[in-house]
LUMVEXMAR-791422 format. One record per residue (C-alpha): chain; residue number from 0; x, y, z; residue in three letters. Coordinates in steps of 0.001 Angstrom, whole numbers. Layout:
// residues N
(A; NUM; (X; Y; Z); ALA)
...
//
This chain:
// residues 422
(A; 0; (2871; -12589; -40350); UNK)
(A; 1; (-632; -12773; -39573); UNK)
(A; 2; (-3288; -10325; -41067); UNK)
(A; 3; (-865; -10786; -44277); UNK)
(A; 4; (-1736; -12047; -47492); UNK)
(A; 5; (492; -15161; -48444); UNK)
(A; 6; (2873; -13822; -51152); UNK)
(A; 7; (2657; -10190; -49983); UNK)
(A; 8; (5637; -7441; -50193); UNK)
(A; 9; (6273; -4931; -47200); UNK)
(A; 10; (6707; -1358; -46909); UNK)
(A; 11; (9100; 501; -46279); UNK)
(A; 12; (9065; 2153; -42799); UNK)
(A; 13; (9746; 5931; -43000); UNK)
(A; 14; (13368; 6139; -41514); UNK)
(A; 15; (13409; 5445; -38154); UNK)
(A; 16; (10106; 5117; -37516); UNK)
(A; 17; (8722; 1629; -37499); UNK)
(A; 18; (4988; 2505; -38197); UNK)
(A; 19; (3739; -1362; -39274); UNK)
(A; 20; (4716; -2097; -35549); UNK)
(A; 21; (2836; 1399; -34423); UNK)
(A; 22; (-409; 236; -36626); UNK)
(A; 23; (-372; -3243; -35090); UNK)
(A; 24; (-744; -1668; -31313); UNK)
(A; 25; (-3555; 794; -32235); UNK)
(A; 26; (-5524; -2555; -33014); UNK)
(A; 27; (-5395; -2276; -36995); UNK)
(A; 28; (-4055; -4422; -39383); UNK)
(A; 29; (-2182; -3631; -42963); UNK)
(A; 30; (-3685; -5226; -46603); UNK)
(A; 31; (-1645; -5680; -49632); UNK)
(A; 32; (-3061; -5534; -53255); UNK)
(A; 33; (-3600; -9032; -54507); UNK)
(A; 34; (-2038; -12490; -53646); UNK)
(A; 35; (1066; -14627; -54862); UNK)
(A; 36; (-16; -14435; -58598); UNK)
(A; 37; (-575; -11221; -58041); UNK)
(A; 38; (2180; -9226; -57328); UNK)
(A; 39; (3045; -7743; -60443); UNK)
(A; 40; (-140; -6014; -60907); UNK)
(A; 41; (921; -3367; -58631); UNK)
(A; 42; (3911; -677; -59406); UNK)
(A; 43; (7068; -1993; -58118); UNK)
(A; 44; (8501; 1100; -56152); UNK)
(A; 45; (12682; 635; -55641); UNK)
(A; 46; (13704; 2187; -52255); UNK)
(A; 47; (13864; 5963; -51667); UNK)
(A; 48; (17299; 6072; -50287); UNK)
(A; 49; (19085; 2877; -51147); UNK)
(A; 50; (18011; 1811; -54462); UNK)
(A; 51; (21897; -22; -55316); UNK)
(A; 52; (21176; -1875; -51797); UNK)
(A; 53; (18131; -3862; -52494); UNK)
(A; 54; (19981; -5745; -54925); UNK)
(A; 55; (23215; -5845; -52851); UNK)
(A; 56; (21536; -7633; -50226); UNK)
(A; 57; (21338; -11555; -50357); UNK)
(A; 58; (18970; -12634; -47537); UNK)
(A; 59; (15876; -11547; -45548); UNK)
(A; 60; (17311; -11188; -42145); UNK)
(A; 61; (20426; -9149; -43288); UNK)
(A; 62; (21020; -7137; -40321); UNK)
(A; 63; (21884; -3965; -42393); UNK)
(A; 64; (17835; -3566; -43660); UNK)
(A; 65; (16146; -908; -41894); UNK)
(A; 66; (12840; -1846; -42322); UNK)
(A; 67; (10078; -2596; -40253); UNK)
(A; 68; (11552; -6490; -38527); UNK)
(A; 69; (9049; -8842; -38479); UNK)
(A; 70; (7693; -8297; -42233); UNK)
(A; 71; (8643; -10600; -45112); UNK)
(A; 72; (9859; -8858; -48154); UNK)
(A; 73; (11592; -9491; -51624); UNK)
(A; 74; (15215; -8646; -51758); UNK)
(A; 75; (14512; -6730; -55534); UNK)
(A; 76; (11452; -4831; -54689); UNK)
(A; 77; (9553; -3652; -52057); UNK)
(A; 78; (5487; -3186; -52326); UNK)
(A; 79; (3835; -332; -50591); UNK)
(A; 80; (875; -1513; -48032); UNK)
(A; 81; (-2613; -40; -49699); UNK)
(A; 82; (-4481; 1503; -46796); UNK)
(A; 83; (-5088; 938; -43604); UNK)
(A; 84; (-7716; -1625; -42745); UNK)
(A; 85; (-9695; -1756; -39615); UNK)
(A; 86; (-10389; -5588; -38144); UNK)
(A; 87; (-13876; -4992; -38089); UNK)
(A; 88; (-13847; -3689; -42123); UNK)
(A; 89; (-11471; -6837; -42979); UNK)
(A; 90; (-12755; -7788; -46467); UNK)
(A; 91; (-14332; -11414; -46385); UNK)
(A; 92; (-11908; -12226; -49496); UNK)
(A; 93; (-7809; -12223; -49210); UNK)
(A; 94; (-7422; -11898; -53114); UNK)
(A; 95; (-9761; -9180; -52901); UNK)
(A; 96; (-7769; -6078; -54281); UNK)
(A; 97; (-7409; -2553; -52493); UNK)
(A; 98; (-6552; 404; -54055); UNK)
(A; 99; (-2573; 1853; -53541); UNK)
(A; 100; (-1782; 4578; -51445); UNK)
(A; 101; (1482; 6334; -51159); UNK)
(A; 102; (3889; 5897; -48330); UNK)
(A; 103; (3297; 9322; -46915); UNK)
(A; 104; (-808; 8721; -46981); UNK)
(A; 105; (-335; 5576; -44976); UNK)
(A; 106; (1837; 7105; -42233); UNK)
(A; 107; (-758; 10064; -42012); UNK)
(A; 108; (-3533; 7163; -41526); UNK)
(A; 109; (-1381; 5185; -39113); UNK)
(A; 110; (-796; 8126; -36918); UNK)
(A; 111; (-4475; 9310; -37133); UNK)
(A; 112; (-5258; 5678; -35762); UNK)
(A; 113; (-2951; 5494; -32944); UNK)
(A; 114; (-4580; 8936; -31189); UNK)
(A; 115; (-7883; 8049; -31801); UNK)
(A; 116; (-7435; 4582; -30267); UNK)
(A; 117; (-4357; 4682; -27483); UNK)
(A; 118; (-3311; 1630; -26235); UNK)
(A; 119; (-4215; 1461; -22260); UNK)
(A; 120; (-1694; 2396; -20046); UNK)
(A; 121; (21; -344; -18287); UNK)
(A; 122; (-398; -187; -14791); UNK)
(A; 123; (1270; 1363; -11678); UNK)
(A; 124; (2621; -1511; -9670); UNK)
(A; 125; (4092; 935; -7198); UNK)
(A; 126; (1090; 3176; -7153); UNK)
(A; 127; (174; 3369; -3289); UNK)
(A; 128; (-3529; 1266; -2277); UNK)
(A; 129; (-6353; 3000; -1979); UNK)
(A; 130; (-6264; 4425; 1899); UNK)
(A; 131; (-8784; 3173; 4092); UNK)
(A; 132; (-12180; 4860; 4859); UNK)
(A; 133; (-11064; 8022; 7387); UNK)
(A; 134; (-13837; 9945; 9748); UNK)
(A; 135; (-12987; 13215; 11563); UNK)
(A; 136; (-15033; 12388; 14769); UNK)
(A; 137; (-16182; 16158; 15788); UNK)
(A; 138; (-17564; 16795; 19255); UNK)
(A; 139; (-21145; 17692; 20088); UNK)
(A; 140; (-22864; 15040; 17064); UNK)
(A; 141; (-21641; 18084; 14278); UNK)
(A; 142; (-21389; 16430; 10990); UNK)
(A; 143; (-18111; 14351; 10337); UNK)
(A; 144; (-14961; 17045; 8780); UNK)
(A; 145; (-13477; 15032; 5709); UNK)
(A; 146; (-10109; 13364; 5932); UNK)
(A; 147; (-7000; 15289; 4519); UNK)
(A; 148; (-5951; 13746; 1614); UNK)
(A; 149; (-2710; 11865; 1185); UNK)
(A; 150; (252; 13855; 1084); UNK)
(A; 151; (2467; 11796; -786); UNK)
(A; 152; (4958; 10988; 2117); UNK)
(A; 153; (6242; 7684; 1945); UNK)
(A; 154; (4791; 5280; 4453); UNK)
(A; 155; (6693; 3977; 8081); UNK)
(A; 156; (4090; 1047; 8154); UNK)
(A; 157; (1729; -316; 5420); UNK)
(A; 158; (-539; -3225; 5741); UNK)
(A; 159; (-1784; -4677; 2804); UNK)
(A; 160; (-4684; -6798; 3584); UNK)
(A; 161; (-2864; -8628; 6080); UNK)
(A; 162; (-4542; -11595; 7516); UNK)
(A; 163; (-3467; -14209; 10369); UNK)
(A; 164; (-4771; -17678; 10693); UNK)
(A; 165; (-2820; -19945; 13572); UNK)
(A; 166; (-3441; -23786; 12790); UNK)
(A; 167; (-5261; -25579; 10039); UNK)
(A; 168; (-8662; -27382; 9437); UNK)
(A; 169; (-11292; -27255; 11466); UNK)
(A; 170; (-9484; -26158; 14580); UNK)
(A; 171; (-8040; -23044; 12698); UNK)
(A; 172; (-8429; -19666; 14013); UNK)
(A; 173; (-8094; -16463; 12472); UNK)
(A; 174; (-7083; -13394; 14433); UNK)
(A; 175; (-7046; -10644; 12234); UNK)
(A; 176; (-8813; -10622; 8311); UNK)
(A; 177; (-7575; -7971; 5506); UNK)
(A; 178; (-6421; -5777; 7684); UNK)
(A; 179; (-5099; -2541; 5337); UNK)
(A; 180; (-4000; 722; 6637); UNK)
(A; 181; (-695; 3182; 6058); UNK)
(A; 182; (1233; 5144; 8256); UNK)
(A; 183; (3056; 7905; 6528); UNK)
(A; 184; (6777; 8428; 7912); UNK)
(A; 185; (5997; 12546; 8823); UNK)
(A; 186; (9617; 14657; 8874); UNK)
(A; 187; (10097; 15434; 12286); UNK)
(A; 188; (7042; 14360; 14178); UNK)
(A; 189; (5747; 11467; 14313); UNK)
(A; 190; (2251; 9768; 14120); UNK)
(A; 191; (755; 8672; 17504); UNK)
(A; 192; (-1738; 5793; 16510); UNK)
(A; 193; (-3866; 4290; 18916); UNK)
(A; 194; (-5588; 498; 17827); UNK)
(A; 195; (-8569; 346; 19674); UNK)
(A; 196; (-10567; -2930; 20029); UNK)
(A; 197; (-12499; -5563; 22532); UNK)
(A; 198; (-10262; -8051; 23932); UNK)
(A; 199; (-9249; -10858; 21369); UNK)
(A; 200; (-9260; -8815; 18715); UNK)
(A; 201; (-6171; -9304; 17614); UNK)
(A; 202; (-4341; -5780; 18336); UNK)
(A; 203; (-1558; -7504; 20004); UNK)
(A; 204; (-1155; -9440; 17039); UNK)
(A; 205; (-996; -6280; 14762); UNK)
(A; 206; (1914; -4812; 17236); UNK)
(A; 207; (3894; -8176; 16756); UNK)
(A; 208; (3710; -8550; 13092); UNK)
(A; 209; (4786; -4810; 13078); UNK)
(A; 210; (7981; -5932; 15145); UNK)
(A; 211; (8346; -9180; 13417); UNK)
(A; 212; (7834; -11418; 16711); UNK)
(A; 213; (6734; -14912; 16002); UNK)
(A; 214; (4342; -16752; 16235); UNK)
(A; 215; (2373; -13627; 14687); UNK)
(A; 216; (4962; -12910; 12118); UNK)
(A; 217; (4804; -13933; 9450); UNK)
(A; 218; (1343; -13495; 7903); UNK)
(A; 219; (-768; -16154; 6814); UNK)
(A; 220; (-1693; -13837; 3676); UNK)
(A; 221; (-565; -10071; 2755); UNK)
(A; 222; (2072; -7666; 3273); UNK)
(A; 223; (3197; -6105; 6170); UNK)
(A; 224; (6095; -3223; 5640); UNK)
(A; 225; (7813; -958; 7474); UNK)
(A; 226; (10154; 2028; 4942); UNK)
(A; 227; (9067; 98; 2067); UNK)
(A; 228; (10280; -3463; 2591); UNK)
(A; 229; (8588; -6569; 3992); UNK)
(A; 230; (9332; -7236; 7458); UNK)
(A; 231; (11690; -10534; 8296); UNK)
(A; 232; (12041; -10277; 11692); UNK)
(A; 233; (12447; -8142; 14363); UNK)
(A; 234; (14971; -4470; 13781); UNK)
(A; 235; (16638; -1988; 15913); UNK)
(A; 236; (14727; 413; 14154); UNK)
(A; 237; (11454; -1272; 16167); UNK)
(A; 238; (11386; -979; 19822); UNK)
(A; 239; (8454; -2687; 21855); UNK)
(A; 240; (6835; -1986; 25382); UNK)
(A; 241; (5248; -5093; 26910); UNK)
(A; 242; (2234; -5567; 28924); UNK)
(A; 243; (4122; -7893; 31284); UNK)
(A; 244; (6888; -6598; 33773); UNK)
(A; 245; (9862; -7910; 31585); UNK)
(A; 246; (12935; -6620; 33606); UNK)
(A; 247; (15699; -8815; 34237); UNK)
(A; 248; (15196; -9318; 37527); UNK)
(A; 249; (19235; -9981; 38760); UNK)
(A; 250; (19634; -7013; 37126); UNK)
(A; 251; (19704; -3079; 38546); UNK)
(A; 252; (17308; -499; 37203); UNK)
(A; 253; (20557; 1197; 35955); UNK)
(A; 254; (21901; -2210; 34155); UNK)
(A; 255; (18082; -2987; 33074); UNK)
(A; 256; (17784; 444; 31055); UNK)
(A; 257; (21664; 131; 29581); UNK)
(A; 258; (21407; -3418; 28709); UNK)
(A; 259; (20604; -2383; 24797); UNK)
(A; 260; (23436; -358; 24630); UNK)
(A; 261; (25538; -3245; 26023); UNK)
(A; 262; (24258; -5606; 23219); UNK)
(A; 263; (25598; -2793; 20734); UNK)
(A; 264; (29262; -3018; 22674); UNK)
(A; 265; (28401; 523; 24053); UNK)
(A; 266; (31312; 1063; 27071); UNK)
(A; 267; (30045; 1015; 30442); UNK)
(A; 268; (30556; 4720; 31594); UNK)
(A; 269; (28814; 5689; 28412); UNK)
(A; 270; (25780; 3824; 28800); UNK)
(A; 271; (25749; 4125; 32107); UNK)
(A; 272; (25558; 7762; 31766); UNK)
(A; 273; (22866; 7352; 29449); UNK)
(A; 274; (20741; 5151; 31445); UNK)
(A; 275; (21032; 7944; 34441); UNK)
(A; 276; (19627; 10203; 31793); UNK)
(A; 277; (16600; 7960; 30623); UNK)
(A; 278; (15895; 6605; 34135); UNK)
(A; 279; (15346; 10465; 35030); UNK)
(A; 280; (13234; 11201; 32208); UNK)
(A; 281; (10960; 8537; 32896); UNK)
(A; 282; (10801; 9918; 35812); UNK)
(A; 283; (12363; 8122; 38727); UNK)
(A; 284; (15244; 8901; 41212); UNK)
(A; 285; (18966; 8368; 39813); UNK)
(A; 286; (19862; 8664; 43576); UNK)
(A; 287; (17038; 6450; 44704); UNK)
(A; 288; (16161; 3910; 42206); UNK)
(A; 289; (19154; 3247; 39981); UNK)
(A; 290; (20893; 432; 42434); UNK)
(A; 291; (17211; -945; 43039); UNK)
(A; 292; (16348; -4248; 41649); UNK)
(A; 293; (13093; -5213; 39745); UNK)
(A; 294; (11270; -6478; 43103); UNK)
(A; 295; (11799; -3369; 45056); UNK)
(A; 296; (10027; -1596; 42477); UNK)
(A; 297; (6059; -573; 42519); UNK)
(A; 298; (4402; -1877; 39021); UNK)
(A; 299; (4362; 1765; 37653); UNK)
(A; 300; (7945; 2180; 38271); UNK)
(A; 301; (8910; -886; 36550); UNK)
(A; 302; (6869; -294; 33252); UNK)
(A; 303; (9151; 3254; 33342); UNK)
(A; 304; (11912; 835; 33424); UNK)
(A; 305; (11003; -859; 30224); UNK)
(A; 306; (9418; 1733; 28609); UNK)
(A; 307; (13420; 3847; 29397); UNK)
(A; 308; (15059; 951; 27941); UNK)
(A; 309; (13326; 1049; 24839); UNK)
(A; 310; (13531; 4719; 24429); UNK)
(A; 311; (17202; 4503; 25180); UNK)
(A; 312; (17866; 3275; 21663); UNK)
(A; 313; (16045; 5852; 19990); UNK)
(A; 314; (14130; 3173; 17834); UNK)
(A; 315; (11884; 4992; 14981); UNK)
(A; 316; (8724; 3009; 15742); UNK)
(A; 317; (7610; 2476; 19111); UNK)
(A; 318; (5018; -368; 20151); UNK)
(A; 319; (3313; -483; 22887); UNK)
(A; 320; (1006; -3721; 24224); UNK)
(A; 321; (-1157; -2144; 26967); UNK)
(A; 322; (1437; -1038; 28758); UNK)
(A; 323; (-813; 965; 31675); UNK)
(A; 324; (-3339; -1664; 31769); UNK)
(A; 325; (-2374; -2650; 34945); UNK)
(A; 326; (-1593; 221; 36771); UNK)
(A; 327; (-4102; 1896; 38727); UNK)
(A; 328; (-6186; 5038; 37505); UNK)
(A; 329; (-4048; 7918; 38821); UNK)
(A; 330; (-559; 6554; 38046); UNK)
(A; 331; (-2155; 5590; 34643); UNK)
(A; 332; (-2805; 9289; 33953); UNK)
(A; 333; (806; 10056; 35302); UNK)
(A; 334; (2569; 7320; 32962); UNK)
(A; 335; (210; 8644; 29981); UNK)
(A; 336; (1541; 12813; 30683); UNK)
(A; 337; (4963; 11505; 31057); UNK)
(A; 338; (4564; 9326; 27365); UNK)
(A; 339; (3094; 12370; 25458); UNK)
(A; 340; (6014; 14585; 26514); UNK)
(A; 341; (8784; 12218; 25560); UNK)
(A; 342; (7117; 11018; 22270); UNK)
(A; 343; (6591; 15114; 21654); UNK)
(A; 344; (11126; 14756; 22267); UNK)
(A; 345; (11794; 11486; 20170); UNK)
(A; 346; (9591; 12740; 17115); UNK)
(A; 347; (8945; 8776; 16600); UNK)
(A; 348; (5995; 6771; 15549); UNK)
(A; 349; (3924; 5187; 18438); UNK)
(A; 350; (1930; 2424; 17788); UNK)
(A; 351; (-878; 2183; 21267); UNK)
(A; 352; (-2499; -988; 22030); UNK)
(A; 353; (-5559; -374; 24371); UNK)
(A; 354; (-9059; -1381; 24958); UNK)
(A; 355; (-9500; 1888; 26780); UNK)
(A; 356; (-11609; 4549; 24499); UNK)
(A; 357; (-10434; 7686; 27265); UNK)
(A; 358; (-6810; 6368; 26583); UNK)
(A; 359; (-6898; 6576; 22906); UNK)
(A; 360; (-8467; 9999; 22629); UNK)
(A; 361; (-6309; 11638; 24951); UNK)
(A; 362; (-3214; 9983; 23499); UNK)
(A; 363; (-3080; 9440; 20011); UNK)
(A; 364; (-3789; 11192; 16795); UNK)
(A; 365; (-5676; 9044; 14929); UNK)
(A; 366; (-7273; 5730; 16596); UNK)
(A; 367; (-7735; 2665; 14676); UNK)
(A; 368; (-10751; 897; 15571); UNK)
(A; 369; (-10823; -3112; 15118); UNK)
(A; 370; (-13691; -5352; 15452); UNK)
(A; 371; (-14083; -8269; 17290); UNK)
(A; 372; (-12305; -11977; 16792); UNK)
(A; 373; (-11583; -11698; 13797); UNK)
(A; 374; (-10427; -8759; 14038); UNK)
(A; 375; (-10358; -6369; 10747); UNK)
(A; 376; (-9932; -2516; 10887); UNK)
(A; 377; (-14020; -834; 11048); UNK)
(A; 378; (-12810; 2483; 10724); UNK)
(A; 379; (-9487; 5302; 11247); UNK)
(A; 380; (-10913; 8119; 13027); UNK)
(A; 381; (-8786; 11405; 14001); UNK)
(A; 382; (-8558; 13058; 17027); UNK)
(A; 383; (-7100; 16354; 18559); UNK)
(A; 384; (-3546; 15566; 20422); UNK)
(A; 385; (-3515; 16606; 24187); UNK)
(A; 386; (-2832; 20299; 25134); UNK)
(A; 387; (-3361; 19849; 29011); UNK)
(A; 388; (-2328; 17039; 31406); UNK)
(A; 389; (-4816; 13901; 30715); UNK)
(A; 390; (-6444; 14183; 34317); UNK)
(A; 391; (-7673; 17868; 33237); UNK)
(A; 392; (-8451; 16737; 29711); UNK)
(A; 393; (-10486; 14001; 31174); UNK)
(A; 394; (-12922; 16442; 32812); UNK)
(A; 395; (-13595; 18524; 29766); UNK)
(A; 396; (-16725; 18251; 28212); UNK)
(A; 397; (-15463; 18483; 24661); UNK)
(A; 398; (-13066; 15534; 25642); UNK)
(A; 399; (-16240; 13259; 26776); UNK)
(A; 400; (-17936; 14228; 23554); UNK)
(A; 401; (-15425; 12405; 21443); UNK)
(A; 402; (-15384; 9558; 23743); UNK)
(A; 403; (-19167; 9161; 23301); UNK)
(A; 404; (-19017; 9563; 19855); UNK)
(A; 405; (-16416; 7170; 19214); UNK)
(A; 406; (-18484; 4563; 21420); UNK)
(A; 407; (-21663; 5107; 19360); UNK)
(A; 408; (-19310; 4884; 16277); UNK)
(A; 409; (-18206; 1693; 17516); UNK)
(A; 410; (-21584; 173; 18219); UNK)
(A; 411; (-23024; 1279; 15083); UNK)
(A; 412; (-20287; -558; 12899); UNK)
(A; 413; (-20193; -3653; 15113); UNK)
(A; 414; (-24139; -3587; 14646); UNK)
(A; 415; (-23671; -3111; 10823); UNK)
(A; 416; (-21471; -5859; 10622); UNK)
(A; 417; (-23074; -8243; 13063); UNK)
(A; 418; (-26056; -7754; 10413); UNK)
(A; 419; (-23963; -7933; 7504); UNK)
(A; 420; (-22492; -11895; 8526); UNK)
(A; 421; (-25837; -12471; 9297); UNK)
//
């Protein structure tokens, strides 16, 4: 063993306690008295407990010896280490002799050595990644509050530093860099997260690796999870709100809004019923609209057609690609009341794509701001949720505040980092 002079006996461990092994991880090393020719200079001290066993036994590796494994000793005596021997006091000379100390003195040392000098701790693998930078946006320039700080809740989604390249060479493009953020999964009411960025920034492309549609998913480089485990494709536990019409237009409003239920073998007067109940909360006419098809339907009124047949499946995670964007201004504040109160009923996580700063204040709970192409997350900033119906919020003065802070927020890190790649 190295560290051990060619010839050398071994000690003894103290029963049950392998302190050789102990001395070697606080970083020290054992020296024995003298060197082959040596050995007899020192006492020869029989075993405490089993003196009748040291002759007994007839080889080295006998599985029946106790002590310390991994030190050679003599089957007719054992020689007690001298003292403990720092690396850095090592004496220049292997024959040069130290003076004998007892068993018990050399167990005192060794332990004396281990707490002064702990080995590090290995580390957490599991340990969550640091969160990313958080900002309190208050109204009226006040100073910024500071973020909570993480409750210890597992997460719904986690990025880690996700990025997404489509192509190779010189004609490769990257849509989003290191993106890293975590949604914790909150008992009973869920997160309403708004991602917030220019267009091309790649938001869409966040939403899709989230769901685990291609050709987003999978990413070029980093994690994306949603309870814990990597995503591998899309789950019924995802549900996803297009900014496209995407009806199935030879089907009825009624058929459109059960057609999950019939992929899951739900019978028809069940999911019927159900779809009468979802087309109502979305607010259209069971009477009026059900038998409709997709082309007698204003755009409004078939985006509450898709966004009723996701909901119908009660998915835990909700995404939504712009799904207003092209409606006009005052159905756009109707579709937004009518998605805070059923969120507020589902207790789900919503994931908002929008490009529309009014949108994401009055909506969500915390707004994730992206830069432009490539996109990579500036900053998470937290918001108030809604306590009046958005075309009221949207003529408070406290409400414009946070808009125009989060604008000047925006400029000032797309500034910063315009300078910084400079």
């Amino acid at each position: 063993m190295a560290g051990l002079p060619q010839g050398a006996g071994a000690a003894r461990a103290a029963p049950g306690v392998h302190r050789p092994a102990a001395a070697l991880r606080a970083g020290v090393r054992l020296h024995h008295a003298g060197g082959a020719g040596e050995r007899e200079a020192g006492p020869r001290v029989p075993h405490p407990d089993e003196p009748e066993a040291l002759a007994a036994r007839g080889h080295p590796d006998d599985p029946r010896d106790h002590r310390a494994p991994g030190l050679a000793h003599r089957q007719d005596a054992v020689v007690v280490p001298a003292r403990l021997v720092p690396l850095s006091e090592r004496p220049v000379s292997e024959d040069a002799p130290v003076p004998f100390k007892d068993a018990d003195a050399l167990i005192k040392e060794i332990d004396a050595a281990a707490k002064a000098d702990p080995p590090p701790a290995a580390p957490d693998r599991d340990a969550a990644p640091p969160a990313p930078e958080v900002t309190v946006v208050a109204a009226g320039g006040e100073a910024p509050a500071p973020a909570a700080a993480p409750s210890g809740r597992p997460a719904i989604v986690e990025f880690k530093h996700v990025t997404k390249t489509y192509g190779d060479g010189p004609k490769a493009f990257t849509a989003i860099k290191d993106v890293h953020f975590r949604i914790e999964d909150i008992p009973g009411k869920g997160e309403f997260i708004c991602v917030l960025g220019p267009s091309g920034c790649g938001k869409s492309t966040v939403l899709r690796l989230i769901a685990g549609l291609g050709p987003q998913h999978p990413p070029t480089t980093g994690e994306v999870l949603v309870d814990g485990r990597p995503v591998v494709g899309p789950g019924a536990d995802r549900g996803m709100v297009f900014q496209d019409y995407t009806s199935f237009d030879h089907m009825t409003v009624e058929d459109n809004v059960a057609f999950g239920l019939a992929c899951r073998g739900v019978g028809k007067a069940e999911r019927i019923g159900q779809a009468h109940g979802w087309i109502d909360k979305v607010g259209l006419s069971v009477k009026n609209d059900a038998r409709k098809y997709p082309h007698q339907l204003s755009g409004g009124m078939r985006q509450r057609v898709a966004i009723a047949r996701t909901l119908i499946l009660s998915p835990r995670i909700i995404l939504m690609d712009e799904p207003f964007g092209a409606l006009d201004p005052s159905t756009r504040m109707q579709m937004q009341d009518n998605l805070v109160a059923l969120w507020r009923d589902l207790e789900a996580t919503v994931f908002f794509v929008t490009h529309s700063i009014e949108e994401a204040v009055y909506l969500g709970d915390r707004v994730h701001i992206l830069s432009s192409s490539p996109g990579t997350l500036l900053r998470e900033i937290t918001v108030p949720p809604p306590d009046r119906p958005a075309h009221a919020m949207q003529r408070d003065p406290r409400f414009l505040e946070y808009v125009f802070d989060i604008r000047d927020t925006i400029e000032t890190l797309e500034a910063s980092r315009r300078a910084g790649d400079d």
